[in-house]
BATORDREN-853118 format. One line per field, with one value per residue (C-alpha): residue number from 1; x, y, z. Coordinates in pm, 1 decimal. Layout:
pos <- [NUM:...]
u <- [X:...]
v <- [Y:...]
w <- [Z:...]
//
This chain:
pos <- [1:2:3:4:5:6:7:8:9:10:11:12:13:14:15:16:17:18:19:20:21:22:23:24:25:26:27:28:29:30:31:32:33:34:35:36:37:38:39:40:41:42:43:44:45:46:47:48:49:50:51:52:53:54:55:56:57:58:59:60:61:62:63:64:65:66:67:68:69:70:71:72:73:74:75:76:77:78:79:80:81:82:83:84:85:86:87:88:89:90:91:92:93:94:95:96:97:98:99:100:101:102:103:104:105:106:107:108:109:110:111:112:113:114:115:116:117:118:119:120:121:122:123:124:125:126:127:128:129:130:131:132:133:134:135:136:137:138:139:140:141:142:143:144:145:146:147:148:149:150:151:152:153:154:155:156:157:158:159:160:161:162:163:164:165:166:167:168:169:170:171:172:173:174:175:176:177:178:179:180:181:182:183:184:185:186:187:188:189:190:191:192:193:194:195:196:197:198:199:200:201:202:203:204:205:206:207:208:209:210:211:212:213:214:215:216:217:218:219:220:221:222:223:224:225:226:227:228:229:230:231:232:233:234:235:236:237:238:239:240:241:242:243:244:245:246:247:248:249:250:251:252:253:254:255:256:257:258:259:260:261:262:263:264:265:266:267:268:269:270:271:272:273:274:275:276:277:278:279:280:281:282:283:284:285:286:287:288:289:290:291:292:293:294:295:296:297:298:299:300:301:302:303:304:305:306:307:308:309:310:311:312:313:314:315:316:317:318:319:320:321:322:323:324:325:326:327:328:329:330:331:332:333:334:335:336:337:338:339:340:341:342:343:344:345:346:347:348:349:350:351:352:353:354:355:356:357:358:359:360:361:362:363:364:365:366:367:368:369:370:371:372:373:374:375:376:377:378:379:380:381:382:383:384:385:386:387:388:389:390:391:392:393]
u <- [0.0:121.3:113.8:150.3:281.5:257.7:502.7:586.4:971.2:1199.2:1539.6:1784.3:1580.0:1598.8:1266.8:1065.2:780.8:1025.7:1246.4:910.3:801.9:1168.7:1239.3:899.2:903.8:1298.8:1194.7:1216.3:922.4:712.3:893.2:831.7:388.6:413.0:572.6:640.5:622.3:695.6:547.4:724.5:856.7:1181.0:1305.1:1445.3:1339.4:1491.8:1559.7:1379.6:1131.6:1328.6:1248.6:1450.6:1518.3:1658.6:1752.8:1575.7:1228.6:1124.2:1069.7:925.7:1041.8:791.2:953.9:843.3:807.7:774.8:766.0:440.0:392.6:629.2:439.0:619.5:411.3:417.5:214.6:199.2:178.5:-198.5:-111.2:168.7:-30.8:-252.3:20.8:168.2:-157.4:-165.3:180.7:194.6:-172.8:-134.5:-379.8:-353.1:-247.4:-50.5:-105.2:152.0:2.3:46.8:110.7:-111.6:-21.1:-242.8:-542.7:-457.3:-579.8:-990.2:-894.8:-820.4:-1083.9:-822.2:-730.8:-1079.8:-1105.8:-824.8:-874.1:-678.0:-480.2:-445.9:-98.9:-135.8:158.2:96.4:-165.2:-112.2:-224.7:17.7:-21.5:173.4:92.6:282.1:50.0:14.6:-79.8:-327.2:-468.6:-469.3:-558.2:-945.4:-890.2:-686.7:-942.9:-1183.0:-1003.6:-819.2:-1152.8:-1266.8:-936.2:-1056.3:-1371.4:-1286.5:-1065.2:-1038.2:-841.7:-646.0:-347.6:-219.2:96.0:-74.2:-345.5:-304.0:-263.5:-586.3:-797.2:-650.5:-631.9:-934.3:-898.0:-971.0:-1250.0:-1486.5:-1316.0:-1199.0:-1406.7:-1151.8:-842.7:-633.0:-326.4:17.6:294.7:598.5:888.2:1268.4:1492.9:1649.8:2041.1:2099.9:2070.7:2217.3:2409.5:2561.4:2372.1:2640.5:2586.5:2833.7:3026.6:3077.2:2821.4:2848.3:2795.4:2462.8:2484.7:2159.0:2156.8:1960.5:1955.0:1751.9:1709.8:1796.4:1430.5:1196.5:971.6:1195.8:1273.1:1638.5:1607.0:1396.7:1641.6:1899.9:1711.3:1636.3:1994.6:2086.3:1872.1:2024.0:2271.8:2618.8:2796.6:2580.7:2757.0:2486.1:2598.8:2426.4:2541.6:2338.9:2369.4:2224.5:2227.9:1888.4:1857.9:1867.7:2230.5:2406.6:2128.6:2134.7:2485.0:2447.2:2249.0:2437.7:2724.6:2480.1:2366.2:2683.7:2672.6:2976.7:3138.8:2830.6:2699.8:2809.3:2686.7:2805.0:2635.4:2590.5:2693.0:2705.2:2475.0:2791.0:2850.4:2453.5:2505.5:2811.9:2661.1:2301.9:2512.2:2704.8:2430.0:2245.9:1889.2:1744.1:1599.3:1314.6:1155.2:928.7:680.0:417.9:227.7:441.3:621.1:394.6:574.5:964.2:1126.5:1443.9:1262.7:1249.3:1578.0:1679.3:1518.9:1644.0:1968.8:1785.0:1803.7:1498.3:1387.0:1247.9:967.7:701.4:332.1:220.4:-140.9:-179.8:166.0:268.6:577.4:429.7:243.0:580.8:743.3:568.7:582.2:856.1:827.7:1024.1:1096.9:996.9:769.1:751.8:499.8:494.3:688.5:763.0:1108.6:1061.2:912.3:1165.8:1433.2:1314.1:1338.6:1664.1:1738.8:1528.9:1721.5:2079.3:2012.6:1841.1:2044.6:2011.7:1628.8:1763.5:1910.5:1558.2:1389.5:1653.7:1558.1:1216.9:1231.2:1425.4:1151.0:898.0:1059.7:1086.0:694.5:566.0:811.4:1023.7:976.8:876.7:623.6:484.6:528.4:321.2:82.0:49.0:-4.5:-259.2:-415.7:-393.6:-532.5:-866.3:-899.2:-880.8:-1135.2:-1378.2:-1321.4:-1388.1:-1653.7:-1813.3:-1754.8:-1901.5:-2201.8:-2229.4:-2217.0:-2493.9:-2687.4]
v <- [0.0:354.8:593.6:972.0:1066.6:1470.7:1582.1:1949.6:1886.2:1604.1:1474.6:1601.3:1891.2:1611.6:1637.2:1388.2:1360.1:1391.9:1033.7:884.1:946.6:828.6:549.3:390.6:484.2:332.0:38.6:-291.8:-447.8:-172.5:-76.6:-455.9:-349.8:63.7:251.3:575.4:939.4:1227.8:1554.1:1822.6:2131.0:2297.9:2413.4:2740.9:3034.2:3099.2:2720.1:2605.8:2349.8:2013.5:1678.4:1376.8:1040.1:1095.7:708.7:497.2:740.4:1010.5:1357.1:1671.3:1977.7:2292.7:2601.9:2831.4:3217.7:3282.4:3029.7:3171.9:3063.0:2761.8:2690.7:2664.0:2842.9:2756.8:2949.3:2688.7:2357.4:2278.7:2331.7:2077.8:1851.0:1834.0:1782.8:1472.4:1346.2:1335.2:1218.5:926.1:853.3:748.9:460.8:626.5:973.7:931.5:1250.4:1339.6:1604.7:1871.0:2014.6:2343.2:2277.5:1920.9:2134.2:2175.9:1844.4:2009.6:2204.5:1989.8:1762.2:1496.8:1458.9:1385.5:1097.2:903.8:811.9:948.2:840.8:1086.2:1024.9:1219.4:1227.4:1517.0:1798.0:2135.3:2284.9:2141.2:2225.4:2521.3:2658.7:2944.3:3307.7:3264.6:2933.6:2980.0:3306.7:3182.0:2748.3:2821.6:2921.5:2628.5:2396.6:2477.0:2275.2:2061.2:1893.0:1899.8:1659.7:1466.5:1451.7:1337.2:1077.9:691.3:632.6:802.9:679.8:766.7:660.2:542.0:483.3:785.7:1005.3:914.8:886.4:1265.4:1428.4:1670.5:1729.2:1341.5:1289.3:1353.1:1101.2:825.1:537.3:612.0:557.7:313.2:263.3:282.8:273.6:465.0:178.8:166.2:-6.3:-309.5:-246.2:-440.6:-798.8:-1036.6:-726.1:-815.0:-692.5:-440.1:-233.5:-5.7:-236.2:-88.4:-213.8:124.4:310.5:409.6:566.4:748.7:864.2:1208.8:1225.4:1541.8:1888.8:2131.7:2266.1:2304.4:2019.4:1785.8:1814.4:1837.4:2094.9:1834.7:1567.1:1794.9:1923.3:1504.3:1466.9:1669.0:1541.7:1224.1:1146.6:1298.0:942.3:794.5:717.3:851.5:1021.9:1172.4:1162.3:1423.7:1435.2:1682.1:2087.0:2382.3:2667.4:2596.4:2452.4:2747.6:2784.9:2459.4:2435.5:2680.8:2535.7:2197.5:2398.6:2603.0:2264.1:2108.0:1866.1:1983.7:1608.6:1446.7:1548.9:1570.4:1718.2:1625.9:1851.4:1694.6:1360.7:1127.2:801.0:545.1:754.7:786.1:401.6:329.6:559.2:374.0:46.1:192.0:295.5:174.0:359.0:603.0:896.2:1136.3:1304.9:1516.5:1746.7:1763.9:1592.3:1814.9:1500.4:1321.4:963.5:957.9:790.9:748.7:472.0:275.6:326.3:240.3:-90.6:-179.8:-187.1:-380.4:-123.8:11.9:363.0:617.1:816.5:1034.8:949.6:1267.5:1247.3:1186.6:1099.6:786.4:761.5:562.7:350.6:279.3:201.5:-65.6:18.0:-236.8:-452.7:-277.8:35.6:308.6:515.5:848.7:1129.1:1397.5:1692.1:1559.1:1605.2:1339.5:1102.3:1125.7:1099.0:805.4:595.7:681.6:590.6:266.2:198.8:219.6:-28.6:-252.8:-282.4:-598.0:-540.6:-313.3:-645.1:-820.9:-499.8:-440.6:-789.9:-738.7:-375.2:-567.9:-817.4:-575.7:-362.2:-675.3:-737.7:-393.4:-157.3:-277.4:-92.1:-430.2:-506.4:-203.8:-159.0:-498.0:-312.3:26.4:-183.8:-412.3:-86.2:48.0:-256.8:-229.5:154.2:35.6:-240.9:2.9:203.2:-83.5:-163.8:172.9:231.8:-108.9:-52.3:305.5:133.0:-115.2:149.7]
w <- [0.0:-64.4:273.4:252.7:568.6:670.1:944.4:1042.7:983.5:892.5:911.9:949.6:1172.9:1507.3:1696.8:1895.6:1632.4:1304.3:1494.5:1531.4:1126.8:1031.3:1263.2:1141.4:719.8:699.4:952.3:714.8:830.8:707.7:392.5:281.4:285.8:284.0:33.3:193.6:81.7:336.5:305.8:560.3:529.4:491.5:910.2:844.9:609.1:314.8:194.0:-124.1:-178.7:-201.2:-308.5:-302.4:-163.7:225.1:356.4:70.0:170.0:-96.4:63.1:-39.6:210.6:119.7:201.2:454.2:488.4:833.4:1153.9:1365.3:1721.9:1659.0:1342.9:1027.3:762.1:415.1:185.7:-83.2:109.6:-10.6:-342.7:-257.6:-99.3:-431.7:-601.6:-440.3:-412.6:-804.6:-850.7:-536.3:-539.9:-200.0:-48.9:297.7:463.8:777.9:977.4:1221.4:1472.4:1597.6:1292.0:1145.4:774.7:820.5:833.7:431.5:411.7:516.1:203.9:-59.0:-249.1:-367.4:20.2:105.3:-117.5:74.6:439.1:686.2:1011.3:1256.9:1442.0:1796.6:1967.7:2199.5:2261.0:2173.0:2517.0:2757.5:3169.7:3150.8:2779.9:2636.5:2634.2:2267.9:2237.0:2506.6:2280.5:1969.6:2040.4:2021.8:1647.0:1600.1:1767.2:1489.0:1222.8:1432.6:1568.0:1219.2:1139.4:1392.8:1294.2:925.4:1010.7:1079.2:1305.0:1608.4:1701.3:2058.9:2230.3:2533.1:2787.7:3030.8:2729.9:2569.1:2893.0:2998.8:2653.0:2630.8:2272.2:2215.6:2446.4:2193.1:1949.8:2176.5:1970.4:1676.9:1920.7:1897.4:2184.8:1926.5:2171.5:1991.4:1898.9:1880.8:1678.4:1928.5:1904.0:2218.9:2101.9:2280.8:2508.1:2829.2:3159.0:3309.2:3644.4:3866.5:4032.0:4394.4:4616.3:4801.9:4473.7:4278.6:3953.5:3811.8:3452.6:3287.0:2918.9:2770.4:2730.8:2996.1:3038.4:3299.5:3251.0:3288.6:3685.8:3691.7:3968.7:4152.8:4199.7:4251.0:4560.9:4642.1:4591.3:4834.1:5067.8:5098.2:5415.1:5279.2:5294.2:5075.8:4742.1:4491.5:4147.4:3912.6:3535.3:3310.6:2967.6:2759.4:2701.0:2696.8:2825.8:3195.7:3163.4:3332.5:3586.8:3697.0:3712.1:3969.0:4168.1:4197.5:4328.8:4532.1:4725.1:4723.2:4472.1:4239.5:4351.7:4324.9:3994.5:3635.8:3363.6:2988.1:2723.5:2424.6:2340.5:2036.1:2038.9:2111.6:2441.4:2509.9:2479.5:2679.4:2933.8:2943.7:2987.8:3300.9:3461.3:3715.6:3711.4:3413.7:3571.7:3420.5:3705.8:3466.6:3648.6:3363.1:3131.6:2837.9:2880.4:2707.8:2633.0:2699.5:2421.6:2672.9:2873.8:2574.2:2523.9:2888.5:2834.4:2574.4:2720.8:3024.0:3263.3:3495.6:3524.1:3799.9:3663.3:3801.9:3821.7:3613.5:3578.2:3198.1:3088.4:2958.7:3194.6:3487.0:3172.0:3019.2:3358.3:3575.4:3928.2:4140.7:3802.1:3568.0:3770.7:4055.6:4052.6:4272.6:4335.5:4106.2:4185.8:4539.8:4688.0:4990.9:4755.1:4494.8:4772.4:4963.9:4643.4:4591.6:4923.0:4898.4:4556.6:4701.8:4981.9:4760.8:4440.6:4368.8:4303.2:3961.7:3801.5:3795.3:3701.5:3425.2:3320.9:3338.2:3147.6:2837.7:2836.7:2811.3:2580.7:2317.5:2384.0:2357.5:2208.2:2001.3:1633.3:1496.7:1721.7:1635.6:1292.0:1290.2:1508.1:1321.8:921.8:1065.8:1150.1:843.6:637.7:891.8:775.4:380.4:426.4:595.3:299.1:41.1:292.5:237.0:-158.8:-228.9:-58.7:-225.8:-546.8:-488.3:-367.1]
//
């Protein structure tokens, strides 16, 4: 079948949604039923429309004229659409969202003749939203509950999401639960963990931002009895680098904490494989997923994670089973499982275990690129369904 998927960006722009769309359109499971064609846009202003093959995948990049509220804009992307519509003939279009140039699909008739499958991998209003967002999203709720409306299926990355996502709640008989999948490059890996006994080492990896409670462990870290041997490794840069810098030194930490910038995947791996615990104490549900569990799995280690109501974290990570699980934006929570953690370490090998086995039954791309075409074939017989009966009529 032929699947026209339409992102906001795509590689090599590196996003969250744009890894998703790539990791799934080059997986080889899918290219051997879906060939792919990827309609995004161009990520900065000024570069021309482009179309070529990126990775085996053909891509068409629209350029932009302005980017509005975080929202490329692209004056000619329906006239686009049309024409890869004409040219690809596509069976299906896979709809990533958010994404404000999808609404050119409400505009064009050759779009409405091929079903649609609405990819939701995050709301636009998040706990905290941005003043502009929170002006301008009752304009964009217009069209983007007509999308809804119009199309087959939802796809949503996971239970808490759907069941707290107000934008769905009108639409929740077209959702269907499509965890996001990674590529398995652990096979047959060796289990490694610190090897003091007297030593716990917790991992970060992500941007420096607020959301992502790197203040709050800090503050838990600090909390803990001075001769405990817990370090902190964080890798990743944003704007709250310098900041929180700071405030490691401020509480005492400088020995206890380290943080690495950037790094390349092989260290991100070597690192994960060190480890003994993956930590994303997020603080809201803009963390809608967190694609670095999967990750820390797949190298068989467990993760601590925050119970955010509506996130996917504490659905990813099963409590005592595959990891811990603290309250939300609690200090004295987050820092009694620490403690618990260091004077139980032999509980992380079994959860590590556990966290690969789960990761090869739920998450693995395979699983659900399996998961996402059997979709897609139920969407195309409704359709055949429905034409067939129009022509008897």
């Amino acid at each position: 079948m032929k699947v026209l998927h339409i992102g906001k960006y795509y590689f090599p722009f590196f996003g969250g949604i744009e890894k998703v769309t790539q990791d799934l359109v080059e997986d080889k499971t899918y290219q051997s039923q879906v060939e792919s064609f990827v309609l995004a846009h161009q990520d900065q202003v000024g570069q021309e429309s482009f179309t070529g093959e990126v990775n085996g995948v053909t891509v068409r990049k629209v350029a932009i004229q302005k980017v509005l509220v975080y929202a490329p804009i692209a004056i000619s992307f329906l006239k686009e659409l049309n024409r890869v519509i004409d040219d690809f003939k596509p069976d299906l279009i896979h709809i990533h969202m958010p994404n404000l140039s999808a609404f050119a699909c409400l505009f064009s008739s050759r779009a409405k003749k091929v079903p649609w499958i609405i990819h939701w991998h995050s709301d636009v209003m998040g706990a905290v939203p941005d003043f502009k967002i929170k002006l301008l999203y009752p304009f964009y709720r217009i069209f983007e509950r007509n999308l809804l409306k119009r199309s087959k299926k939802i796809f949503v990355t996971s239970p808490p999401y759907l069941d707290n996502s107000e934008a769905l709640s009108d639409f929740k008989e077209k959702c269907d639960v499509v965890p996001i999948g990674i590529r398995d490059l652990c096979i047959n890996q060796q289990h490694q963990h610190s090897q003091e006994v007297n030593r716990l080492e917790l991992l970060m990896i992500g941007r420096l931002t607020y959301y992502k409670g790197h203040a709050l462990i800090l503050k838990a870290l600090a909390k803990l009895p001075d001769e405990l041997g817990v370090y902190l490794s964080i890798i990743g840069d944003g704007e709250l680098r310098n900041e929180l810098q700071a405030f490691a030194v401020e509480l005492g930490l400088q020995n206890k904490v380290q943080f690495l910038g950037r790094v390349d995947d092989s260290e991100i791996s070597n690192r994960l494989l060190t480890a003994d615990l993956l930590c994303l104490p997020s603080i809201e549900k803009t963390e809608a997923f967190g694609v670095v569990l999967l990750e820390a799995a797949m190298h068989s280690k467990p993760s601590l994670v925050s119970d955010v109501n509506g996130s996917g974290m504490s659905w990813v990570v099963q409590d005592k089973i595959t990891g811990v699980i603290f309250e939300n934006n609690n200090v004295d929570s987050l820092c009694k499982k620490i403690q618990d953690i260091y004077f139980d370490k032999e509980s992380l090998i079994s959860m590590g275990v556990n966290a690969r086995l789960r990761f090869e039954q739920v998450f693995s791309l395979d699983k659900v690129t399996i998961q996402i075409t059997d979709l897609y074939e139920g969407a195309l017989a409704d359709k055949t369904m429905r034409d067939s009966e129009y022509h008897l009529d």
